[in-house]
C-alpha positions as CSV (number, residue, x, y, z in Angstrom):
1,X,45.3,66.0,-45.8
2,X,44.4,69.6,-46.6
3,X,45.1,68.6,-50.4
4,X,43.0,66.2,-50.5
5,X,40.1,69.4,-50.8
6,X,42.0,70.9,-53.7
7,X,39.5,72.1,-56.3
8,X,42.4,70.8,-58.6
9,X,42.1,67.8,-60.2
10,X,45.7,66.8,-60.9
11,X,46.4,67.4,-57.0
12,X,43.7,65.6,-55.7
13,X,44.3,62.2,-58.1
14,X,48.5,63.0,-57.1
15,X,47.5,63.1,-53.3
16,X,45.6,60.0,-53.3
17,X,47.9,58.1,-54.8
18,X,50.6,58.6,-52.3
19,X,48.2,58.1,-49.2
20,X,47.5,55.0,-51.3
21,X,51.4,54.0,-50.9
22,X,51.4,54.8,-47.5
23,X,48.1,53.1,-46.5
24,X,49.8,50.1,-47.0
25,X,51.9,50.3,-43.6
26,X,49.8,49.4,-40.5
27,X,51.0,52.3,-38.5
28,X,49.8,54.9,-41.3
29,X,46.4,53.7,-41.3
30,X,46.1,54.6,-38.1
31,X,47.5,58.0,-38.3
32,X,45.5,58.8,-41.6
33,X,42.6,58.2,-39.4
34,X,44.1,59.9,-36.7
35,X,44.8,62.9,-38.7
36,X,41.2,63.1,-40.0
37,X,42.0,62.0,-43.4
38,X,38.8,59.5,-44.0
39,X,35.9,62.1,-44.7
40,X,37.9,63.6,-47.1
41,X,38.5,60.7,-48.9
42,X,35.1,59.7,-48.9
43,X,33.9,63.2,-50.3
44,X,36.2,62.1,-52.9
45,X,34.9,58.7,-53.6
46,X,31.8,60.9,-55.2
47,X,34.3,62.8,-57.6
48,X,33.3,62.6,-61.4
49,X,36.8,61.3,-62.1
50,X,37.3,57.9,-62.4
51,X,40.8,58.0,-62.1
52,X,40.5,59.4,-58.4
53,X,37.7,57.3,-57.5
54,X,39.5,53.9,-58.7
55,X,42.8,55.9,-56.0
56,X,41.0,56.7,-53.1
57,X,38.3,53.6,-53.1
58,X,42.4,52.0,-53.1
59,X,42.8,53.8,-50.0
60,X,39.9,53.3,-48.1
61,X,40.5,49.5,-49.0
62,X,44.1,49.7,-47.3
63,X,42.3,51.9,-44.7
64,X,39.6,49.3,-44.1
65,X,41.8,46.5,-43.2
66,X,42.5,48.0,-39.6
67,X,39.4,47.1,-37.3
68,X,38.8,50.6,-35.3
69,X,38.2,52.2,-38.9
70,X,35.6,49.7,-40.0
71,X,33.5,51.7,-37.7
72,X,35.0,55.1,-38.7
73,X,34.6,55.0,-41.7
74,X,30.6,53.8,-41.8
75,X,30.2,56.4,-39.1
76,X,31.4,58.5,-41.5
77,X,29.0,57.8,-43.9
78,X,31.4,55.4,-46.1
79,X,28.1,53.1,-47.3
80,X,26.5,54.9,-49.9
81,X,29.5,56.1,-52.1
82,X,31.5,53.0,-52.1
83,X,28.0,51.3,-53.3
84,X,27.6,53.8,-55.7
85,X,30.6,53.1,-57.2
86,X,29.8,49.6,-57.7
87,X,27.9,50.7,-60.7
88,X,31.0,51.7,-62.2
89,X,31.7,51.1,-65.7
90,X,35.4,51.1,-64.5
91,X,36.6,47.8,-63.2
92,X,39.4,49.3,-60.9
93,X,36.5,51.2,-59.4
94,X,34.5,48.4,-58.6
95,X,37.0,46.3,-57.6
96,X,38.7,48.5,-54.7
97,X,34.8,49.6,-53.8
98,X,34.2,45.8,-53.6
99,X,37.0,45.2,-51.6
100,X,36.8,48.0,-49.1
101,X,33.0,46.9,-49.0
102,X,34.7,43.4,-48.5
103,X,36.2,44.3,-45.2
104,X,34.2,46.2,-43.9
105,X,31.5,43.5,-44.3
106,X,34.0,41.8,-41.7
107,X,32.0,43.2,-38.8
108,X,28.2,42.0,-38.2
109,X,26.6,45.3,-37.7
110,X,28.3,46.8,-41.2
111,X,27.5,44.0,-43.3
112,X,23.6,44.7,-41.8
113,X,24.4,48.2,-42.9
114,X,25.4,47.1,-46.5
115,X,22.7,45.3,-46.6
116,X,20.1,47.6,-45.9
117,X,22.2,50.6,-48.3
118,X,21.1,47.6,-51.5
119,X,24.5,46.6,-51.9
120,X,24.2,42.9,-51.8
121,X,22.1,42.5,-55.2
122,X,24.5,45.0,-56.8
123,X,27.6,42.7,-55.6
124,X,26.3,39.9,-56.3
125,X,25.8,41.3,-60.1
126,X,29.7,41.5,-59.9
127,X,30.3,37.8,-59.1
128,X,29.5,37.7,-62.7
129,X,31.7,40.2,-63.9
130,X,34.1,39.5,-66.6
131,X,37.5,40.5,-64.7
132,X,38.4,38.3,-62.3
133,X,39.9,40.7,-59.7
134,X,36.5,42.4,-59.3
135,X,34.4,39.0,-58.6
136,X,36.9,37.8,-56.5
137,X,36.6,40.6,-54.0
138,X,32.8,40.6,-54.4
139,X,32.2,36.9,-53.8
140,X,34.5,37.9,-50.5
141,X,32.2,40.4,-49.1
142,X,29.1,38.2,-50.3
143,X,30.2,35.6,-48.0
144,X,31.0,38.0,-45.1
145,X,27.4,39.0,-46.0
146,X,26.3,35.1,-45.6
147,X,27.6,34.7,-42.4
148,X,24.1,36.6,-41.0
149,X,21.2,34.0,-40.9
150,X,18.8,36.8,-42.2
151,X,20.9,37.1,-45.7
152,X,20.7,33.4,-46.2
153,X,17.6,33.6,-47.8
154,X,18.2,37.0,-49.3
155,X,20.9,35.8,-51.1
156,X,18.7,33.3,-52.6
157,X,16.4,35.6,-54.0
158,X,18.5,37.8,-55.3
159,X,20.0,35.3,-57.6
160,X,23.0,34.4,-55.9
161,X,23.5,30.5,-55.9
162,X,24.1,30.4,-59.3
163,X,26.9,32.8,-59.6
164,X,28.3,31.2,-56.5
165,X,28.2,27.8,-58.1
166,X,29.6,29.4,-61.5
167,X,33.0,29.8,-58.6
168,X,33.9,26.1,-57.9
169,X,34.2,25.5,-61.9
170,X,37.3,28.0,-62.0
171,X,40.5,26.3,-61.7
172,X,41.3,28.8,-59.2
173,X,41.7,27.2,-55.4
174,X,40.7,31.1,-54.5
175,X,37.6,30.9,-56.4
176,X,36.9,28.0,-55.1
177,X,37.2,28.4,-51.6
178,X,35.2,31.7,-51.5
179,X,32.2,29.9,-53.4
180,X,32.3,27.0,-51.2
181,X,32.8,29.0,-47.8
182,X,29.6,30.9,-48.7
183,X,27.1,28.2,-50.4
184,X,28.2,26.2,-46.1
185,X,26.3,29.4,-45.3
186,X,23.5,29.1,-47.2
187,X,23.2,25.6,-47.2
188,X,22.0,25.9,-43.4
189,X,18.6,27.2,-44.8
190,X,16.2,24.7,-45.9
191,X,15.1,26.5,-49.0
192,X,18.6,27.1,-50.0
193,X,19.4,23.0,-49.5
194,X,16.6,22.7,-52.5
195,X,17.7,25.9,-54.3
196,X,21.4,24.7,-54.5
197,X,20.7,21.2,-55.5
198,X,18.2,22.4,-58.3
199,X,20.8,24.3,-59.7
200,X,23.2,22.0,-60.3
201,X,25.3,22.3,-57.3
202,X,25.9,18.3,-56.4
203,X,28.3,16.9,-59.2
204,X,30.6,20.3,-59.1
205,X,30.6,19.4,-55.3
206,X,31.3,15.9,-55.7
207,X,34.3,16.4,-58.0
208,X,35.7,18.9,-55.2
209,X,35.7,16.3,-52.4
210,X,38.8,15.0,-54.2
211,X,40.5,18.8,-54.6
212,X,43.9,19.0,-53.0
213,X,43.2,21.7,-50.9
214,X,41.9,20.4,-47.6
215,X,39.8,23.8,-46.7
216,X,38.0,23.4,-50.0
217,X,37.3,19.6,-48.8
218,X,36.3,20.4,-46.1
219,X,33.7,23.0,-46.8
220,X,32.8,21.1,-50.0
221,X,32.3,18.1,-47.2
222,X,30.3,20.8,-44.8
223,X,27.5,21.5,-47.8
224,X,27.1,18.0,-48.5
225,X,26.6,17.4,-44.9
226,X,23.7,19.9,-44.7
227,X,22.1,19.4,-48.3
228,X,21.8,15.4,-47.2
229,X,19.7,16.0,-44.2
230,X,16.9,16.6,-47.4
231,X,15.9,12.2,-48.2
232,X,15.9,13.5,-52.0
233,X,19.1,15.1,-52.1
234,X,20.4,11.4,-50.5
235,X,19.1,10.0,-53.6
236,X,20.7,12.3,-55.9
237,X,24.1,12.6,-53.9
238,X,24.3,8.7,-54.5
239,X,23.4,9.1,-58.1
240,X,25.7,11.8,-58.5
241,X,28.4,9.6,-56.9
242,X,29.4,11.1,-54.2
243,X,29.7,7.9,-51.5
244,X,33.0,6.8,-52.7
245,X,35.1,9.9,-52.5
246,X,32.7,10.5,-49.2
247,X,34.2,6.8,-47.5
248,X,37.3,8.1,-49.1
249,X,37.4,11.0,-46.5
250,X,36.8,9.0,-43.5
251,X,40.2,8.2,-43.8
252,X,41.3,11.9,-44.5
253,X,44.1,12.8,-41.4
254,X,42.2,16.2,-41.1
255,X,39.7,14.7,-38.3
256,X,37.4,18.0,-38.9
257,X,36.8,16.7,-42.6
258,X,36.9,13.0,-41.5
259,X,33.5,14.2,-39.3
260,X,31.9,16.2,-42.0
261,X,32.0,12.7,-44.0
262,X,31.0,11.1,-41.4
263,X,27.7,13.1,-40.8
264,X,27.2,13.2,-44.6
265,X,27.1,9.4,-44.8
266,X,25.1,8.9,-41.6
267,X,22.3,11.0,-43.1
268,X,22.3,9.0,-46.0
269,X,22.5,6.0,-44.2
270,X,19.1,7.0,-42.6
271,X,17.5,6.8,-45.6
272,X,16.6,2.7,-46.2
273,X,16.8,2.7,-49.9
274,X,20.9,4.3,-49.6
275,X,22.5,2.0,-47.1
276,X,23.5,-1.0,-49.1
277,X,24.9,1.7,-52.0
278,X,26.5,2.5,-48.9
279,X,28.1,-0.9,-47.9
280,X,28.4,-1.5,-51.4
281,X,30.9,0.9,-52.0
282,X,33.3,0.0,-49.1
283,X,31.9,2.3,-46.1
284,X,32.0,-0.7,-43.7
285,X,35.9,-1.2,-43.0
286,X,36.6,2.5,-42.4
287,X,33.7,2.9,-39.8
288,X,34.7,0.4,-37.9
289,X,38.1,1.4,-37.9
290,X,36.6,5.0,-36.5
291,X,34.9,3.4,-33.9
292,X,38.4,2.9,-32.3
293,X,39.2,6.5,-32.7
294,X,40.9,8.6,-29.9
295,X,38.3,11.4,-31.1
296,X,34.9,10.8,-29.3
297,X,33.2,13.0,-31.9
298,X,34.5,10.1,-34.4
299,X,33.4,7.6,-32.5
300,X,30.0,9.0,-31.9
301,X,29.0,9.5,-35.6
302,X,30.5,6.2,-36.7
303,X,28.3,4.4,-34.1
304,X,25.4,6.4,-35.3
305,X,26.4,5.4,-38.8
306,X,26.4,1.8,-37.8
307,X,23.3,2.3,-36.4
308,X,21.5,2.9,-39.2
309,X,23.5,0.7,-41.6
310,X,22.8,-2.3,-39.0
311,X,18.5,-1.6,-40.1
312,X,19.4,-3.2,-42.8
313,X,18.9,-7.5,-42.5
314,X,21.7,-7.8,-45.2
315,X,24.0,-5.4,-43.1
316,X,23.7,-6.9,-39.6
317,X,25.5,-10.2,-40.9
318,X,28.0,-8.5,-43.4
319,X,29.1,-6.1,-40.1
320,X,29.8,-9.1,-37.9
321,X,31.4,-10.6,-40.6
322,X,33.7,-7.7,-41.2
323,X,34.9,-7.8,-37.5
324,X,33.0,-4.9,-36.5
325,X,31.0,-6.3,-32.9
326,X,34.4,-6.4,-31.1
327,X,34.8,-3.3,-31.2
328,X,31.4,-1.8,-31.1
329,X,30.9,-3.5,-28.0
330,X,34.0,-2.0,-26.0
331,X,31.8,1.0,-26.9
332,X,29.2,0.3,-24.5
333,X,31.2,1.7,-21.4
334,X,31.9,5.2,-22.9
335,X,31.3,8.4,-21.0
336,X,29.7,10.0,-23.3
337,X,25.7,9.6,-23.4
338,X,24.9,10.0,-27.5
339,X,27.6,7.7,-28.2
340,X,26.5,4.8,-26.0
341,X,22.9,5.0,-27.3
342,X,24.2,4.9,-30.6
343,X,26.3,1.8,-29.8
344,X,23.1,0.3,-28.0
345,X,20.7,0.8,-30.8
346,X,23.2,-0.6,-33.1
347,X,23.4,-4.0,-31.0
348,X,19.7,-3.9,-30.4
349,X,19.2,-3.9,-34.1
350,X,22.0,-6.7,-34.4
351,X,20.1,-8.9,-32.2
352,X,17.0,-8.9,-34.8
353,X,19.0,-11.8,-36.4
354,X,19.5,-14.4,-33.6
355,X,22.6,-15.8,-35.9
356,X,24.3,-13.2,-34.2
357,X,23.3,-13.9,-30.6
358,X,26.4,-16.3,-29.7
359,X,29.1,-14.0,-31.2
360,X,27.5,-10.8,-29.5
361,X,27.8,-12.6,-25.8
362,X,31.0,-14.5,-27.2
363,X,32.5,-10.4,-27.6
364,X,31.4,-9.9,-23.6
365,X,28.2,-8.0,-24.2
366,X,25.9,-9.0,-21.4
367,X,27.4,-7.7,-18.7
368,X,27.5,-4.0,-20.2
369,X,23.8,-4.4,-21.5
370,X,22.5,-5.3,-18.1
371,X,24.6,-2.3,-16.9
372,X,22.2,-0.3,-19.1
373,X,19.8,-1.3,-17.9
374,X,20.5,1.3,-15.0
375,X,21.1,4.1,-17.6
376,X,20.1,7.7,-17.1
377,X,18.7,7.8,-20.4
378,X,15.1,6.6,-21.1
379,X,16.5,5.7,-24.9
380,X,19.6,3.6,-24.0
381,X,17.4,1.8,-21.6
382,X,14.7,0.6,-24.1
383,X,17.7,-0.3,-26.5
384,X,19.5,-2.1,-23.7
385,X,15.8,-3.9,-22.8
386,X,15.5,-4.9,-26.2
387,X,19.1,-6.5,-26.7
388,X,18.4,-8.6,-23.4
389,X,14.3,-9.5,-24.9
390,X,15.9,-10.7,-28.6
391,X,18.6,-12.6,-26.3
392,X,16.6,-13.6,-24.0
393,X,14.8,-16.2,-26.7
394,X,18.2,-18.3,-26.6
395,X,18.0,-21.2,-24.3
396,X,21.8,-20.9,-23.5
397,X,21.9,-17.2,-23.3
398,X,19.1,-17.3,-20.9
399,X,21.0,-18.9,-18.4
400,X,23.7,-16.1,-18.9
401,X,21.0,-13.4,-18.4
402,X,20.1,-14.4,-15.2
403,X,24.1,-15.0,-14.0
404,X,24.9,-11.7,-15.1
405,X,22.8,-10.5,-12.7
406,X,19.6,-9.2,-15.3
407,X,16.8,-10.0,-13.7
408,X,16.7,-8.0,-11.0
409,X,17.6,-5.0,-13.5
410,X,14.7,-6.0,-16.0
411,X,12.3,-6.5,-12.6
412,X,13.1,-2.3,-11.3
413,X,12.3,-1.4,-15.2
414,X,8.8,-2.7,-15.2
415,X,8.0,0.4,-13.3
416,X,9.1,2.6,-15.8
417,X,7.4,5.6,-16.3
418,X,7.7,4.6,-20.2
419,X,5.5,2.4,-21.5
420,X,7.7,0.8,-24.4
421,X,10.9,0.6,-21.8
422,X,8.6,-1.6,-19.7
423,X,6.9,-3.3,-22.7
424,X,10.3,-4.7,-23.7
425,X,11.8,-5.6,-20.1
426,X,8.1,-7.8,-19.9
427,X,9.1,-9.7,-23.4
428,X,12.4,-10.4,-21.7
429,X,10.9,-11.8,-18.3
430,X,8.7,-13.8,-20.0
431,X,11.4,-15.3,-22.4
432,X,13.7,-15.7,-19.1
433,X,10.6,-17.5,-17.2
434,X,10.0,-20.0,-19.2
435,X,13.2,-21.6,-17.7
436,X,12.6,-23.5,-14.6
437,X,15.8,-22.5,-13.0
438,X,14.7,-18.8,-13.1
439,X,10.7,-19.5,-12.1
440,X,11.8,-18.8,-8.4
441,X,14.2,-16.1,-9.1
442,X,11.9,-13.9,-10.5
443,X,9.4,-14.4,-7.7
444,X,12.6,-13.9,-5.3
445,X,13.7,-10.7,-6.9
446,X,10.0,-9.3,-6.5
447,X,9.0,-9.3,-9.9
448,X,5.3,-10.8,-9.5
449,X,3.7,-7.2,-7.9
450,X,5.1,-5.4,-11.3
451,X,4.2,-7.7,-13.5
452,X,0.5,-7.7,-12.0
453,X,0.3,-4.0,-12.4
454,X,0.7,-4.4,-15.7
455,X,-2.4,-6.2,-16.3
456,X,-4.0,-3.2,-15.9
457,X,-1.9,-1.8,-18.6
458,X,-3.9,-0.1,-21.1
459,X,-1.7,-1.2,-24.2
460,X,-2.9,-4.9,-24.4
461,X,0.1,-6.2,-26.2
462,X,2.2,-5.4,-22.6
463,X,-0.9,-7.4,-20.7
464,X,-0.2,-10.0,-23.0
465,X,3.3,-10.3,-22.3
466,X,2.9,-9.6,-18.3
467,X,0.0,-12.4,-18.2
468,X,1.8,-14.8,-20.2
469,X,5.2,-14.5,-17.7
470,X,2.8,-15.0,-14.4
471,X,1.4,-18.1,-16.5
472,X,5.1,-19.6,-16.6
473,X,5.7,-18.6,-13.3
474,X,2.9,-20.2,-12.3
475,X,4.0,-23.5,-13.9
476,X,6.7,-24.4,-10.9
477,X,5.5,-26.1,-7.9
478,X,5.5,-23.1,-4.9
479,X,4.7,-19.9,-6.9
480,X,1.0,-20.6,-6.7
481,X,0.8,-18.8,-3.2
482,X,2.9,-15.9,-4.0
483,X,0.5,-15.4,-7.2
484,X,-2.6,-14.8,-5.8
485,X,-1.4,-13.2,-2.8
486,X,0.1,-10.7,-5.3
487,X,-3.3,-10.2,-6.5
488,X,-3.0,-12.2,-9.9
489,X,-6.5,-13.3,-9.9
490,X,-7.8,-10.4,-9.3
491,X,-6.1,-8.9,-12.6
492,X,-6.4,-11.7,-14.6
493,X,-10.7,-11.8,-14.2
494,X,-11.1,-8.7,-16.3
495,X,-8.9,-9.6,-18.7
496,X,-11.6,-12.8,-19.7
497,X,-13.9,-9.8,-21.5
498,X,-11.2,-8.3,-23.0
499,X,-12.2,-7.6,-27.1
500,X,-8.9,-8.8,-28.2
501,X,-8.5,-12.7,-28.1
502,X,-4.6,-12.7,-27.3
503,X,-5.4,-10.9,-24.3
504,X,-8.7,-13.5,-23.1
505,X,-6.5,-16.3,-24.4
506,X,-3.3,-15.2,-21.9
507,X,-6.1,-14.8,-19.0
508,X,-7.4,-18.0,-19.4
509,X,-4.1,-19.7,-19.3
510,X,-2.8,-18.0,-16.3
511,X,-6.1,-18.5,-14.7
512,X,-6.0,-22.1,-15.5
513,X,-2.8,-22.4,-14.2
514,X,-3.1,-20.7,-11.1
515,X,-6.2,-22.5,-9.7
C-alpha cells in the first residue's frame, strides 16, 4: 500500500494494476480497505496520468462493489475525483469512474451525494457517448440516481429522456433494460409522463412489449401503465398500437406483467372514446378468463376493466354474449372490498340495458346483490341499490326481489347517511310497490316512517320518488291508516307549493289517494 505514494510513475501505474487483479476476489476488497489502501487510491484518481487514473478508477470499481466501502470510500472524499474524471477525454477513464460512481449510486444517501457533487448532468452527457461500455455504466448509475423521487424531475431537465429513449433502439437486451428500468422511474412524475410521450417514447415502447426478455416487458408494460393514467397519452397509445400486444400480455404466464397490462388497459378503458378500440381488438375473452384467476390482484383489475368496458351500451350486450356474467357474478362473494365494488359497478352498469335483466338473475345474482345491500362500503351499496332499482322495473323480477328477502334490506338503506345510496333504494321501492303483493310488505317491514322522512329531503328528485312509492302504497285497501298515522299528510301538504311540478304533481297524487 505504501507504493501506491511512490513519486514514481512506473511504480504507481505497476501497483495499481495488481491491486486491480486482486480487487477482484471478495475477500481482498475487504482487506484493501482494511489495510487502508482506499485514500491512497483516491489521491491517485487526481494523478495527471491517464494510464493510472483509467487503473485505480478499475480498482475503486472492484472496491465499490462490497457494501461497507460504498460508505468508506465517500467518507473518504471519493465524489469529486471520480466526477472529475468523467470529463475525461479517455474512455477507460470514464467508464471505470462511471462504474464505480454506478455502485456507489447503489446506496440512497450517495447517490444524493452524487447528485449534489453535479454528477448527474455530466453522466447523463455519457449516455451519449460513442463507446458503448462507457454509456452502459452511466445509464446504470443514472437509474440508481432515478430511483429518488427528487431526481425524477431533475433528470428531466437536464436532458435525460432522450438519451434514455436513444437505449431501447439498441439491439442490446442490456441497453434496453437499463433505459427501460429508469424511464418506470421517471414515468411516476406527471411532467415526465408528457416529457416522455413528447419525445417519441410510445411506438419504441410498443415494439418492446413483444421483446423476448420478460424483464424488459415488463418494465416496458410498467411505463405504459403510468404514461396511460394521462386521457391523451390513451389516445396516442391506441394510435400508436399498443392494445393488441397489451391483450396479448394478459395472457403472459409472468402474472406481474399480466397486471401491468391489465392496469394499462383499465386506464384506457376509462377513457369513453378507447373502449370499443378496446373490445375491437379482442380484450374481452382474456378478461374474462382473468376474472377466474387464483390471483385476487387479477381478478381485481379485470373486474375494474369490465367495469369501465361495460359503460359502454355496445359493450354490455357483446359481454354477456361472450359468456362473461357467469363468471362475474361468482365474483360478488369475494373477500376482498375493491374487487367486489368493481364487480358491483360492472353489474350495475349491465342492468342499464334491461335485455340483460333475465340472464343476470338466470346466473343467481339476487341473492348476492341483496347481500350488498348490507356492505360496509358506502360505494358497493349504491351499486348494489342500483342493480336491484334497474331490476326492480321487471314485473317478474320484482317478485324475486321481494322472495330474496330485498325489501327489508332496501327499507334499513333509506336511512342512509348518503343521499344517492338512499335515492336509489327509493327508485327500487317504488318500482317493487307498484305490485300488489308487496303493498303490505313494505308497510310490514316498516318502510312507510323512512320513506316520509324523505319528503323532507331537500333533493326533490328523492321526494319524488319517496311520494310517488307512499302513493302506490296507498293504492291497497288497509294502508290508508298506517299512512297518515306515519305522518304522510303532514309531509305531503308542503310539497303542493313546491317550484318544481314533478314534486306538486307526486303530492297531489298521494294526497288524493290517501283521503
Amino acid at each position: 500500500m505504501r507504493l501506491l505514494s511512490s513519486p514514481e510513475q512506473r511504480v504507481q501505474e505497476q501497483v495499481a494494476g495488481c491491486l486491480r487483479n486482486l480487487s477482484v476476489s471478495a475477500s481482498n476488497k475487504q482487506r484493501i480497505a482494511s489495510l487502508g489502501g482506499i485514500p491512497p487510491l483516491i489521491a491517485l484518481l487526481s494523478s495527471p496520468h491517464e494510464e493510472i487514473q483509467a487503473q485505480v478508477a478499475m480498482v475503486l470499481q472492484n472496491l465499490s462493489k462490497n457494501v461497507d466501502n460504498r460508505y468508506r470510500m465517500v467518507e473518504e472524499g471519493c465524489l469529486p475525483p471520480l466526477i472529475a474524471l468523467l470529463w475525461s477525454f479517455n474512455e477507460d477513464v470514464q467508464e471505470h469512474a462511471a462504474g464505480t460512481l454506478a455502485n456507489l449510486s447503489v446506496n440512497a444517501d450517495n447517490a444524493e451525494k452524487i447528485v449534489e457533487e453535479g454528477g448527474m448532468p455530466l453522466l447523463i452527457g455519457l449516455l451519449r457517448s460513442p463507446n458503448e461500455r462507457v454509456q452502459e455504466q452511466s445509464a446504470v448509475a443514472i437509474r440508481n440516481l432515478s430511483v429518488e423521487p427528487a431526481n425524477e424531475i431533475k433528470i428531466m431537465e437536464e436532458g435525460g429522456i432522450p438519451p434514455l429513449l436513444a437505449l431501447l433502439r439498441y439491439n442490446s437486451e442490456s441497453f434496453q433494460r437499463q433505459g427501460t428500468i429508469t424511464l418506470r422511474n421517471l414515468s411516476v412524475h406527471d411532467e415526465n409522463k408528457i416529457k416522455i410521450v413528447q419525445e417519441g417514447g410510445l411506438p419504441l415502447l410498443v415494439s418492446l412489449l413483444r421483446s423476448p426478455d420478460k424483464l424488459i416487458q415488463q418494465h416496458s408494460c410498467g411505463i405504459l401503465r403510468n404514461l396511460s393514467v394521462h386521457a391523451d397519452n390513451c389516445t396516442r397509445l391506441v394510435q400508436a398500437g399498443g392494445l393488441l400486444p397489451l391483450i396479448a400480455l394478459m395472457r403472459s404466464p409472468d402474472p406481474i406483467i399480466q397486471e401491468e397490462a391489465l392496469v394499462t388497459l383499465r386506464n384506457v378503458s376509462a377513457n369513453p372514446g378507447g373502449r370499443q378500440d378496446v373490445v375491437r381488438e379482442g380484450a374481452l375473452p382474456p378478461l374474462i378468463v382473468l376474472l377466474r384467476s387464483p390471483l385476487r390482484n387479477l381478478q381485481e383489475q379485470a373486474a375494474a376493466t369490465i367495469r369501465n368496458l361495460s359503460a359502454d351500451d355496445v359493450i354490455k350486450v357483446k359481454f354477456v354474449q361472450e359468456g362473461g356474467l357467469g363468471p362475474l357474478v361468482q365474483l360478488l362473494n369475494v373477500t376482498e372490498p375493491l374487487t367486489r365494488e368493481h364487480v358491483v359497478a360492472a353489474l350495475a352498469n349491465l342492468t342499464m340495458d334491461s335485455t340483460n335483466d333475465d340472464s343476470i338473475v338466470a346466473a343467481g345474482a339476487l341473492q348476492s346483490l341483496v347481500s350488498l345491500l348490507k356492505d360496509q362500503s358506502i360505494r358497493t351499496q349504491e351499486h348494489a341499490a342500483i342493480c336491484l332499482r334497474n331490476l326492480s322495473c321487471n314485473a317478474e323480477i320484482k317478485v324475486k326481489i321481494v322472495q330474496k328477502g330485498g325489501l327489508s334490506a332496501l327499507v334499513q338503506l333509506l336511512q342512509s347517511p348518503d343521499i344517492v345510496v338512499r335515492e336509489h333504494c327509493t327508485v327500487a321501492l317504488r318500482n317493487l310497490s307498484s305490485a300488489d303483493e308487496n303493498k303490505a310488505q313494505i308497510v310490514k317491514d316498516g318502510g312507510l316512517a323512512p320513506l316520509v322522512e324523505l319528503l323532507d329531503c331537500d333533493e326533490d328528485r328523492v321526494v319524488v320518488e319517496a311520494a310517488v312509492a307512499i302513493q302506490n302504497l296507498s293504492m291497497l285497501s288497509g294502508n290508508e291508516a298506517p299512512i297518515v298515522q306515519a305522518g304522510a299528510i303532514t309531509g305531503l301538504v308542503p310539497l303542493l307549493s313546491s317550484e318544481d311540478p314533478a314534486v306538486q304533481d307526486a303530492a297531489t297524487g298521494d294526497r288524493k289517494s290517501v283521503v
